[in-house]
PDB file of N, CA, C and O in Angstrom, chain B, residues numbered from 101:
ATOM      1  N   UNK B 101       0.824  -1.188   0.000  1.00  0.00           N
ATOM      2  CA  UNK B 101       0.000   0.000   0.000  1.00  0.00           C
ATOM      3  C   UNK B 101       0.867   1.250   0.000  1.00  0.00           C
ATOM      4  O   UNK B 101       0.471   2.189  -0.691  1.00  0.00           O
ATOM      5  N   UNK B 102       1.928   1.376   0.642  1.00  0.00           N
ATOM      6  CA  UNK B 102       2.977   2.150   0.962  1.00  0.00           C
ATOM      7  C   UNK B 102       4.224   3.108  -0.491  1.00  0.00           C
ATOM      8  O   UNK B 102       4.719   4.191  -0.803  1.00  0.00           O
ATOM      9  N   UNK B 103       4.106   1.552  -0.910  1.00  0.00           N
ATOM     10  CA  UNK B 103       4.990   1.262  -2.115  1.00  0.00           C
ATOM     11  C   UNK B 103       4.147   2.183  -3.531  1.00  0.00           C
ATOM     12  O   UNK B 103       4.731   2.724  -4.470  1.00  0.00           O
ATOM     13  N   UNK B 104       2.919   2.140  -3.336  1.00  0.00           N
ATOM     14  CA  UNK B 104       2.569   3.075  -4.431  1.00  0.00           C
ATOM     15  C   UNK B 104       2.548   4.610  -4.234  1.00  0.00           C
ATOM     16  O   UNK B 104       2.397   5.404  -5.162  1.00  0.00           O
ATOM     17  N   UNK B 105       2.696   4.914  -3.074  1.00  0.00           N
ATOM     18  CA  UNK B 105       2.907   6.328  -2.503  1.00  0.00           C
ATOM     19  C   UNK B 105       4.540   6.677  -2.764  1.00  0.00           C
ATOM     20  O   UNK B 105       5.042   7.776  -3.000  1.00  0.00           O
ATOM     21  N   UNK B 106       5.061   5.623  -2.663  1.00  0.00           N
ATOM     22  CA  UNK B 106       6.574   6.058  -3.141  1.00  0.00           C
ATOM     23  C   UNK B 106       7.006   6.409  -4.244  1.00  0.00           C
ATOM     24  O   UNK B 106       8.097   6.959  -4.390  1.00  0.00           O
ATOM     25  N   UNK B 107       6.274   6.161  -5.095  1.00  0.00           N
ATOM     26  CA  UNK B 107       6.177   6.490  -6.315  1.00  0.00           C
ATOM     27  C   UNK B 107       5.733   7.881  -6.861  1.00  0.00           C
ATOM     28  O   UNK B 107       5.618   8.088  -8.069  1.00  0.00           O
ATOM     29  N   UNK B 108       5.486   8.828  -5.901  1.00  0.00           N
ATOM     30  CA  UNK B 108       4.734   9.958  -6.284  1.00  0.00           C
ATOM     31  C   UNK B 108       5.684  10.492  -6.328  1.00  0.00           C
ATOM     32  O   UNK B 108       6.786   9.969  -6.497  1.00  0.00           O
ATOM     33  N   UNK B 109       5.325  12.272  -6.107  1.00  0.00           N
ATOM     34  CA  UNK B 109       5.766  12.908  -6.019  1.00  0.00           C
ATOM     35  C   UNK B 109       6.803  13.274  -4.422  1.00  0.00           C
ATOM     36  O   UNK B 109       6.127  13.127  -3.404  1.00  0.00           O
ATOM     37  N   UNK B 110       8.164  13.671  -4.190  1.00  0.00           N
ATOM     38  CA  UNK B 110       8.297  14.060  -3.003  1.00  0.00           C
ATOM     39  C   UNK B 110       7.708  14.600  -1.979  1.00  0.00           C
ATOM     40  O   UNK B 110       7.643  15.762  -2.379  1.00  0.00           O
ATOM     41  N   UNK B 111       7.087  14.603  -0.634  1.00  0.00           N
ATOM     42  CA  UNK B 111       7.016  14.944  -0.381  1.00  0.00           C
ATOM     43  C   UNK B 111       7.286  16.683   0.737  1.00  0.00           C
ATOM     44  O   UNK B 111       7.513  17.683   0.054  1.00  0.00           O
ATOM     45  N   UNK B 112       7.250  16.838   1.950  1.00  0.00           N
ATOM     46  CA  UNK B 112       7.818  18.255   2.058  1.00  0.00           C
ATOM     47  C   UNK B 112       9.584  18.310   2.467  1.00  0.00           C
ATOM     48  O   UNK B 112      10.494  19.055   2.104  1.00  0.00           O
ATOM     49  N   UNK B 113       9.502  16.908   3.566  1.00  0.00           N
ATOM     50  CA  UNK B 113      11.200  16.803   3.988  1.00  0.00           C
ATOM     51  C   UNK B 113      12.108  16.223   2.829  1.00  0.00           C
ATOM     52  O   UNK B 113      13.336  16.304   2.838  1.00  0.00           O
ATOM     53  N   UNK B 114      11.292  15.577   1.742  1.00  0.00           N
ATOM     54  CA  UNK B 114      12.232  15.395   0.662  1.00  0.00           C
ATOM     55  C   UNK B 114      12.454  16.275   0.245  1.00  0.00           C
ATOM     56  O   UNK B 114      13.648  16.567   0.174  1.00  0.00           O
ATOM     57  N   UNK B 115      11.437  17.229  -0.282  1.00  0.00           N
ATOM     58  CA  UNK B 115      12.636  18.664  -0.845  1.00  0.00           C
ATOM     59  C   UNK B 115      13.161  19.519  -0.165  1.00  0.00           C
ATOM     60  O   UNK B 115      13.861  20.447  -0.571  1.00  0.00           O
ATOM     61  N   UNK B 116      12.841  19.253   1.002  1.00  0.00           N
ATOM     62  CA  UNK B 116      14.099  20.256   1.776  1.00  0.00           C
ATOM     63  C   UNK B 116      15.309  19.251   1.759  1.00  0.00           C
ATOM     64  O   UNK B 116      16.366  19.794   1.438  1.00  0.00           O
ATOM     65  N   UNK B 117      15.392  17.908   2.033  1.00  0.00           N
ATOM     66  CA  UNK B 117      16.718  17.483   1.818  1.00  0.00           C
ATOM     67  C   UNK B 117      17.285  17.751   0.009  1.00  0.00           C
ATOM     68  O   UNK B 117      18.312  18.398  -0.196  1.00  0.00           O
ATOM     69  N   UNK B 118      16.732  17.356  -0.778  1.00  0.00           N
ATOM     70  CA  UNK B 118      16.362  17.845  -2.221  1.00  0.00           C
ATOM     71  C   UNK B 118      17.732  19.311  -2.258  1.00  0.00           C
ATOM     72  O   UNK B 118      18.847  19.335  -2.778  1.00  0.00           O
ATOM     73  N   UNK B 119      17.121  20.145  -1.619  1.00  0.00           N
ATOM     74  CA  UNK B 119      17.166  21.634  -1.465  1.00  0.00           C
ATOM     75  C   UNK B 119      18.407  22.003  -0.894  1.00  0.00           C
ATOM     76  O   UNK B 119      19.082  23.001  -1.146  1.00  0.00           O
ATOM     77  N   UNK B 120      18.675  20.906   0.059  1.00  0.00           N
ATOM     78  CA  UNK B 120      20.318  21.031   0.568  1.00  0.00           C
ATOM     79  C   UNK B 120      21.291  20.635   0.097  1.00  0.00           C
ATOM     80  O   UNK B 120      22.402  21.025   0.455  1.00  0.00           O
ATOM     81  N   UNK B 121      21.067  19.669  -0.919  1.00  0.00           N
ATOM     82  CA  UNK B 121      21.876  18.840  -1.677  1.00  0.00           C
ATOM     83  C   UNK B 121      22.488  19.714  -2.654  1.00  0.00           C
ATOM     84  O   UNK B 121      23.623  20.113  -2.917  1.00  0.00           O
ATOM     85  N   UNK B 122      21.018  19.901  -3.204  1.00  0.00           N
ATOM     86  CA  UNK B 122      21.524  21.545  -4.217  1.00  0.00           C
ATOM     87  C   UNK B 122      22.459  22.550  -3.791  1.00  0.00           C
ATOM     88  O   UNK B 122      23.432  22.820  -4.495  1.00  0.00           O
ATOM     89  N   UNK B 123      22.284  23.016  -2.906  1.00  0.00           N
ATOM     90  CA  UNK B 123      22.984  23.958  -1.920  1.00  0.00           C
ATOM     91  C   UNK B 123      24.579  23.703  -2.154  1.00  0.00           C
ATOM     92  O   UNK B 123      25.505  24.302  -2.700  1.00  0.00           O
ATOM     93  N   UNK B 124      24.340  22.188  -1.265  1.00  0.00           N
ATOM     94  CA  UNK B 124      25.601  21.831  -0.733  1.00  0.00           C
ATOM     95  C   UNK B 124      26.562  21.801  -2.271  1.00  0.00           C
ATOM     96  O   UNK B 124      27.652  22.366  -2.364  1.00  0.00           O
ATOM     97  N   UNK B 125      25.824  20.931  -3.549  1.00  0.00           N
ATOM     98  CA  UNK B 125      26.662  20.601  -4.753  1.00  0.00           C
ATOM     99  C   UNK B 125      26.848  21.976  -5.555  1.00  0.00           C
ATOM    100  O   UNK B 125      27.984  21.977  -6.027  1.00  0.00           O
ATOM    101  N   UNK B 126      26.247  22.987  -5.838  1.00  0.00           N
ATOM    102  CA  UNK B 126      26.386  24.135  -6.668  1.00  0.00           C
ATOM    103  C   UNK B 126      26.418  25.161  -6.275  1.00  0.00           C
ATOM    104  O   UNK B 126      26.471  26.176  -6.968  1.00  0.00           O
ATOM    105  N   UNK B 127      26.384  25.099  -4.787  1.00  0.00           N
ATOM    106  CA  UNK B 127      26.238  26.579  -3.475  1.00  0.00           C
ATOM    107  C   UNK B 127      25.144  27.498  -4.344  1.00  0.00           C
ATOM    108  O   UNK B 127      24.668  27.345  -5.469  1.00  0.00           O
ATOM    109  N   UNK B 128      24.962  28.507  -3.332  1.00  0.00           N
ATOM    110  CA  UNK B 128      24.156  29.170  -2.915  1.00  0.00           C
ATOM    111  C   UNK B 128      23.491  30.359  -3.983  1.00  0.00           C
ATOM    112  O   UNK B 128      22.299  30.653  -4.068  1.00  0.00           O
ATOM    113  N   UNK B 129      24.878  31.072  -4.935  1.00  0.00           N
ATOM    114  CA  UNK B 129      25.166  31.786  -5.856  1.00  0.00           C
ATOM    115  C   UNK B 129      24.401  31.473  -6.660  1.00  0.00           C
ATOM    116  O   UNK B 129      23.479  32.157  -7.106  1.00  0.00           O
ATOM    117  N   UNK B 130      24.839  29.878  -7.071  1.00  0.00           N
ATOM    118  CA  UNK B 130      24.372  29.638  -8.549  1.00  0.00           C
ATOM    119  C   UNK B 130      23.206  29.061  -8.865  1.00  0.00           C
ATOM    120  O   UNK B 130      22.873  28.567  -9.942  1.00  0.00           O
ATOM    121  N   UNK B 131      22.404  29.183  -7.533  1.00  0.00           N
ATOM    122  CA  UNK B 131      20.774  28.450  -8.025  1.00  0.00           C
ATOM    123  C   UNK B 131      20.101  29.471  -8.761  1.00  0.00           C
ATOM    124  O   UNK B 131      19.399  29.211  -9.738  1.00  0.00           O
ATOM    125  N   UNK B 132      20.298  30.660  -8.311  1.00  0.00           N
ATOM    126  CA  UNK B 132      19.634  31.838  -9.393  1.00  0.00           C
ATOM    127  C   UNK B 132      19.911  31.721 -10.840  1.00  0.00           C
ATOM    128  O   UNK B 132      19.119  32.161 -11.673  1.00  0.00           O
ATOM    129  N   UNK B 133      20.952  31.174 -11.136  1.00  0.00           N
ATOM    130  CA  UNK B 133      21.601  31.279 -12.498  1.00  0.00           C
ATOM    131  C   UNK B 133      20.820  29.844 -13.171  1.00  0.00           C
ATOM    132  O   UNK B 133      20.393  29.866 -14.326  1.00  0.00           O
ATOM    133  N   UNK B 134      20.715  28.741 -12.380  1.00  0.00           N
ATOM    134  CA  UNK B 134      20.390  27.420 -12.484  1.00  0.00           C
ATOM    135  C   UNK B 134      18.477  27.474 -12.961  1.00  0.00           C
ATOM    136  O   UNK B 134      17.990  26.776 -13.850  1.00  0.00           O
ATOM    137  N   UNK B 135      18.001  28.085 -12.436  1.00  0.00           N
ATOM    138  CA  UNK B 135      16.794  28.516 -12.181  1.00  0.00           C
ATOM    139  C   UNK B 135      16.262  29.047 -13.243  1.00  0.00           C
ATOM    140  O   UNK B 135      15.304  28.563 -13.846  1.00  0.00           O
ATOM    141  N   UNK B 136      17.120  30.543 -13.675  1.00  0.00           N
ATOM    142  CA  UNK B 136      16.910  31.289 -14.920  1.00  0.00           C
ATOM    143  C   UNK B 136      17.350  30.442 -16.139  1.00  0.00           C
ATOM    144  O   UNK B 136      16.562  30.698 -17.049  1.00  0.00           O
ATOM    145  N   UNK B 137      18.228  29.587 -16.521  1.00  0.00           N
ATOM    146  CA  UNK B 137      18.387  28.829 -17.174  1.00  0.00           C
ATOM    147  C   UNK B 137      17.316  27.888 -17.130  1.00  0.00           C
ATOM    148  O   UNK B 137      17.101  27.474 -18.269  1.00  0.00           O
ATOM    149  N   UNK B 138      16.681  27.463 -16.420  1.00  0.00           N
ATOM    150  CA  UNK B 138      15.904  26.106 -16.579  1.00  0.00           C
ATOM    151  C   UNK B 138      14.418  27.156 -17.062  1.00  0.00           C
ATOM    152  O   UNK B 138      14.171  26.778 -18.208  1.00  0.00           O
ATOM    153  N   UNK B 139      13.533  28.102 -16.734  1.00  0.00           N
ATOM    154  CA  UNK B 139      13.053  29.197 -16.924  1.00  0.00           C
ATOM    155  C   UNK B 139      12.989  29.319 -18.552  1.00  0.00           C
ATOM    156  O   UNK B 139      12.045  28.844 -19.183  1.00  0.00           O
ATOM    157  N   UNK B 140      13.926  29.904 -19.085  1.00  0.00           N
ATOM    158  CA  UNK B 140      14.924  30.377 -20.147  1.00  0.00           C
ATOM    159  C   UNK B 140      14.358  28.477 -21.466  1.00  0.00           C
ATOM    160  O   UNK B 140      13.749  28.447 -22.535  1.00  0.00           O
ATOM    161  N   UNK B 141      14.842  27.540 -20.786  1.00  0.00           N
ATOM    162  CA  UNK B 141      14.045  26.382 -21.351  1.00  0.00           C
ATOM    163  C   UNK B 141      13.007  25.815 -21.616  1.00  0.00           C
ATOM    164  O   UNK B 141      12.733  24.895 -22.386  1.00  0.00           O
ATOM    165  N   UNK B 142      12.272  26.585 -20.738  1.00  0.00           N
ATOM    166  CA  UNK B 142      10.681  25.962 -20.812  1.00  0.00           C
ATOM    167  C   UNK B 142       9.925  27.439 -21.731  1.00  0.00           C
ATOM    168  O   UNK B 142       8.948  27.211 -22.443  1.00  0.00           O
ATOM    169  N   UNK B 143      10.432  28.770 -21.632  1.00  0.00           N
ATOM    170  CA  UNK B 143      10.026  29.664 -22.475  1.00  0.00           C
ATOM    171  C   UNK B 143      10.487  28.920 -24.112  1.00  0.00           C
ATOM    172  O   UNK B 143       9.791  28.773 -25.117  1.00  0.00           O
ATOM    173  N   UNK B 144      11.571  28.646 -23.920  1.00  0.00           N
ATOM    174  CA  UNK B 144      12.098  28.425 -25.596  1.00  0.00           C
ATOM    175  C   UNK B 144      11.013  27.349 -26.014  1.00  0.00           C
ATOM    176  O   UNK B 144      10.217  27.639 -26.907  1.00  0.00           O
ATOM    177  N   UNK B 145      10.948  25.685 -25.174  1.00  0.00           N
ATOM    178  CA  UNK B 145      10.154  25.118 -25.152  1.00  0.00           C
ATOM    179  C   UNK B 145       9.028  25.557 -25.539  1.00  0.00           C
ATOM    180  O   UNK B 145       8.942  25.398 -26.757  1.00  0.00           O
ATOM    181  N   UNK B 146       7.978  26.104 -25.042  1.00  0.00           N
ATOM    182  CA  UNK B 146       6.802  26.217 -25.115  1.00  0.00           C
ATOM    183  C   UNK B 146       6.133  27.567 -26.788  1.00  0.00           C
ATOM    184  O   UNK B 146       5.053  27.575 -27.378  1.00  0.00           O
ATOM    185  N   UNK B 147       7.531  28.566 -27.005  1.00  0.00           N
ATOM    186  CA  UNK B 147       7.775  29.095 -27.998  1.00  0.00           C
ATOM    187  C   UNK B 147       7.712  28.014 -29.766  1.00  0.00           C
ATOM    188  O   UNK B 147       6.974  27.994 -30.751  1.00  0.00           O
ATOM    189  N   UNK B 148       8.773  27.387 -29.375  1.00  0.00           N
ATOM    190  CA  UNK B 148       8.404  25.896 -29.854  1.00  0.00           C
ATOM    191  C   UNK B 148       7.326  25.402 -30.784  1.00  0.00           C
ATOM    192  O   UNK B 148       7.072  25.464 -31.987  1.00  0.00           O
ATOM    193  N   UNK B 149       6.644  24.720 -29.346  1.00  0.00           N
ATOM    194  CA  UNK B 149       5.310  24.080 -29.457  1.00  0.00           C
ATOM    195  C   UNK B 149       4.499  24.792 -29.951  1.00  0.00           C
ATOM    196  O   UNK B 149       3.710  24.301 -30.758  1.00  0.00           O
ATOM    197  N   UNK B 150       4.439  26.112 -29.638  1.00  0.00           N
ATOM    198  CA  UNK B 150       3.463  26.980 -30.399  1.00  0.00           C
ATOM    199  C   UNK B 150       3.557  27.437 -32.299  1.00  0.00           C
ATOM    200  O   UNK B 150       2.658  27.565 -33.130  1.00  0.00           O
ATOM    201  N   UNK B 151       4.850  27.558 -32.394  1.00  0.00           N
ATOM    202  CA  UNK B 151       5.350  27.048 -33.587  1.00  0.00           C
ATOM    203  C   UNK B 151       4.710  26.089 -34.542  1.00  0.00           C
ATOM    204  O   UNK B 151       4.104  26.256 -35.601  1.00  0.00           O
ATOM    205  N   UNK B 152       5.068  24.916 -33.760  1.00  0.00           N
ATOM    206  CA  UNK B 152       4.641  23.802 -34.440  1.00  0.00           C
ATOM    207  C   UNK B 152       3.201  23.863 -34.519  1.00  0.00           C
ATOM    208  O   UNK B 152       2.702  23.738 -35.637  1.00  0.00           O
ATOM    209  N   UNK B 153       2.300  24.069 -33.319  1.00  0.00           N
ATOM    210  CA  UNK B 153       1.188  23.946 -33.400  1.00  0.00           C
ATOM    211  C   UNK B 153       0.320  25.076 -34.662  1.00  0.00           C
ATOM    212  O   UNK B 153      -0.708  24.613 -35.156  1.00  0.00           O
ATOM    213  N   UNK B 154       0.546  25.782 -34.889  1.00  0.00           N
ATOM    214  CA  UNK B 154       0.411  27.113 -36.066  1.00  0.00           C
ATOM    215  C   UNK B 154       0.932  26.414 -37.316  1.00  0.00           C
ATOM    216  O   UNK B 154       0.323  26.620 -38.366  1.00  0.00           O
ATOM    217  N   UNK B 155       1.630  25.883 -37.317  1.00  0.00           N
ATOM    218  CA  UNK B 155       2.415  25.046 -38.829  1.00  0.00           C
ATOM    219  C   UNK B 155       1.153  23.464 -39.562  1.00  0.00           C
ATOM    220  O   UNK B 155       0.880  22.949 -40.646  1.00  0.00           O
ATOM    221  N   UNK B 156       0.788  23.314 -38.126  1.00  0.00           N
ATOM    222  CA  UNK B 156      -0.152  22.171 -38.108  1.00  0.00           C
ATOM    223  C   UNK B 156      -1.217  22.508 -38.543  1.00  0.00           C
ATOM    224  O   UNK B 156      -1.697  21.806 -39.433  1.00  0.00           O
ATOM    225  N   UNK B 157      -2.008  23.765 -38.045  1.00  0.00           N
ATOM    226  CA  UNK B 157      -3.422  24.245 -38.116  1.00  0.00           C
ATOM    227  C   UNK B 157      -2.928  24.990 -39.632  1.00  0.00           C
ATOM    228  O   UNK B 157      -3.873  24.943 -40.420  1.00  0.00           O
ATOM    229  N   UNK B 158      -1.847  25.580 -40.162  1.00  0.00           N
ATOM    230  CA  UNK B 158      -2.011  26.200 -41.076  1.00  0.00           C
ATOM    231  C   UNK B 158      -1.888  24.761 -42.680  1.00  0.00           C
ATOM    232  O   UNK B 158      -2.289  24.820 -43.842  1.00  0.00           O
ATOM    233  N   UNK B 159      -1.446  24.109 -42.214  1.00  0.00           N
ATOM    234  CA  UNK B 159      -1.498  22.903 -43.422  1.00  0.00           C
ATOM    235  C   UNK B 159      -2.752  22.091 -43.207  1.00  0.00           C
ATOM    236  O   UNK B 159      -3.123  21.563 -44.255  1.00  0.00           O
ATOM    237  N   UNK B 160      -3.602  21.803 -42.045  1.00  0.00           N
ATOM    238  CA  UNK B 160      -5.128  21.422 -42.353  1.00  0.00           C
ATOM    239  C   UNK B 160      -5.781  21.842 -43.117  1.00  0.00           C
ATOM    240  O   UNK B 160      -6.398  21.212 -43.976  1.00  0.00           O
ATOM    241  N   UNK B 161      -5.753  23.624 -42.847  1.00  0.00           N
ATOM    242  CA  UNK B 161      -6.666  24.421 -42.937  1.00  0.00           C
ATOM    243  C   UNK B 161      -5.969  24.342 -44.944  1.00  0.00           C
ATOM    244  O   UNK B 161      -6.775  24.304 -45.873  1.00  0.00           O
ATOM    245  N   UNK B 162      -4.732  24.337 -45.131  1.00  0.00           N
ATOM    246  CA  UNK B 162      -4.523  24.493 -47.111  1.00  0.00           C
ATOM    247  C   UNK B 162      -4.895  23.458 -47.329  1.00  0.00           C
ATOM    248  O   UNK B 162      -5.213  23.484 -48.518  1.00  0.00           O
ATOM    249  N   UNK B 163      -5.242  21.625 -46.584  1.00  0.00           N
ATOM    250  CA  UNK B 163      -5.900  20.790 -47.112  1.00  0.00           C
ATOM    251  C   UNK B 163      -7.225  20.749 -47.571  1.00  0.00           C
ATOM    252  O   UNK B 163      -7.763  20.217 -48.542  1.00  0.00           O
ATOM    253  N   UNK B 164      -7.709  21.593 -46.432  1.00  0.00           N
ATOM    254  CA  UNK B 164      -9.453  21.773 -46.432  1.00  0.00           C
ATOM    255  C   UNK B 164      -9.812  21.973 -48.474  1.00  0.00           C
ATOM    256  O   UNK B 164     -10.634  21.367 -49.162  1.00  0.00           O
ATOM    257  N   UNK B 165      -8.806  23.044 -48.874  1.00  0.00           N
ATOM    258  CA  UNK B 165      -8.724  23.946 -49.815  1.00  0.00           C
ATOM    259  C   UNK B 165      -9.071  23.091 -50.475  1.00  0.00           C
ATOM    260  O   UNK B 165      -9.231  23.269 -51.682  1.00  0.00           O
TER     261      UNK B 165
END
């Protein structure tokens, strides 16, 4: 019963240990930088997808034709 809860998501003392680890491996400085970079990926990402998705609707829509 246990074993499928482990499977989730962390809970709260996991990401604070999570959180120290970070700390401890890349100090303190560079989570801002780590952060804006990962940020910076999911904008490009999702820039992307929207891309594609407009490329998709615009070749249905010249099939319709």
């Amino acid at each position: 019963m246990h074993t499928i809860l482990a499977l989730g998501m962390p809970g709260g003392w996991e990401w604070i240990i999570i959180g120290l680890i970070v700390v401890v491996f890349f100090g303190a400085n560079k989570i801002p930088e780590i952060f804006r970079g990962f940020g910076k990926g999911i904008r490009e990402f999702k820039e992307a997808s929207k891309e594609i998705k407009k490329e998709i609707e615009k070749d249905s829509s010249e099939d319709k034709k």
